[in-house]
C-alpha positions as CSV (number, residue, x, y, z in Angstrom):
1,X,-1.2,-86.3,191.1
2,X,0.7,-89.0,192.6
3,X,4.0,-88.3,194.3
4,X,6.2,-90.3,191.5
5,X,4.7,-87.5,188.4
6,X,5.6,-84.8,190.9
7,X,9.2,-86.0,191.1
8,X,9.4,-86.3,187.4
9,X,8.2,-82.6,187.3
10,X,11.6,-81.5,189.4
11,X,13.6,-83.0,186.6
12,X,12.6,-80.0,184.1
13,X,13.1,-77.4,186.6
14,X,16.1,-75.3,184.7
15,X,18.1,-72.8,187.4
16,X,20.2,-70.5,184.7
17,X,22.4,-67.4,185.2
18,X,24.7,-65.3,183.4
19,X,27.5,-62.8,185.0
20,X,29.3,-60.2,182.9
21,X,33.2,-60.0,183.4
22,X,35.0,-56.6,182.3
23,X,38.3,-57.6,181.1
24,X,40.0,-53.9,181.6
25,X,41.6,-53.6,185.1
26,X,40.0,-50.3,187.0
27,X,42.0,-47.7,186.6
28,X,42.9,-45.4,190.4
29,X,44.0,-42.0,189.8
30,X,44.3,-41.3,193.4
31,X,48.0,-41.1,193.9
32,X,48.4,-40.0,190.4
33,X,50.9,-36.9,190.7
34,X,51.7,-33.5,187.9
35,X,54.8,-32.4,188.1
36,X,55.3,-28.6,187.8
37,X,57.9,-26.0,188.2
38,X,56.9,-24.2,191.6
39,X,55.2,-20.9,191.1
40,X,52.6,-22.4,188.0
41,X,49.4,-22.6,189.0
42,X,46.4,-25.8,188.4
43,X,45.0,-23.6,185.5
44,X,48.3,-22.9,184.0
45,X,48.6,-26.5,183.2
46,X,47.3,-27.8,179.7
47,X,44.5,-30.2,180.4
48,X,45.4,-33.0,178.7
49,X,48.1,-33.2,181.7
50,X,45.2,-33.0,184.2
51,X,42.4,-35.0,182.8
52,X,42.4,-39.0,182.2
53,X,39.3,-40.4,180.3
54,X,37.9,-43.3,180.7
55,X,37.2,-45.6,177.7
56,X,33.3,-44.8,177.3
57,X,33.5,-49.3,176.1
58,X,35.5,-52.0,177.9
59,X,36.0,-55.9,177.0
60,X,33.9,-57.7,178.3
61,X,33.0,-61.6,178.4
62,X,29.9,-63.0,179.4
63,X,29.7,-66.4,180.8
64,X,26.0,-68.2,180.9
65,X,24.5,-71.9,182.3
66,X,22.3,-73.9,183.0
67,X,21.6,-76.8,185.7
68,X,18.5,-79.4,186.5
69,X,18.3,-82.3,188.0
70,X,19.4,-84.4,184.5
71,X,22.3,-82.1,184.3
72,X,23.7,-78.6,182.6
73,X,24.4,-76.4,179.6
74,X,27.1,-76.3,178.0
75,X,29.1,-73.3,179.5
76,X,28.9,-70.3,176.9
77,X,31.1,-67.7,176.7
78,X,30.6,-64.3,174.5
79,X,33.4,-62.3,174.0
80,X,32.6,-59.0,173.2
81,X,34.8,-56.7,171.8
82,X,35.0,-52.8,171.6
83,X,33.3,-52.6,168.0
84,X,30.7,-54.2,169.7
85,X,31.3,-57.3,167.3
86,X,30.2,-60.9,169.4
87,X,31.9,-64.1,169.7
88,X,30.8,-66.8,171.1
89,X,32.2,-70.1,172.2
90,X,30.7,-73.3,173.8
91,X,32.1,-75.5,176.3
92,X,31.2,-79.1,177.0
């Protein structure tokens, strides 16, 4: 193979990746206080004054490309929501 077939080769090299963005902010329960009368102890308080869950499904977007030498992808962005429907939307 001559040099000028290998350079033609590069051209359909494709580099892609994709990174998943949770939309939800974190959520730091370190300075988080429960206010009591004094004398009541930690167990004396109803747990639904102690406990914070976390939602068990955040959303999320999903951005993917691609690049080679002639150029990209359109940029795609899926948009998932918590029913775990899909939307997805294509940039130029």
């Amino acid at each position: 193979m001559g040099m000028g077939s290998q350079n033609v080769m590069v051209n359909f090299i494709w580099f892609t990746d994709e990174k998943l963005f949770t939309v939800a902010a974190p959520n730091n329960t370190q300075y988080d206080r429960v206010y009591a009368p004094a004398g009541v102890r930690k167990k004396q308080i109803a747990a639904g004054r102690l406990l914070r869950t976390r939602p068990t499904f955040s959303p999320s977007v999903m951005v993917s490309v691609g690049v080679s030498a002639l150029g990209r992808t359109s940029i795609h962005l899926t948009l998932v929501s918590k029913s775990m429907e899909r939307t997805t939307v294509t940039y130029c």
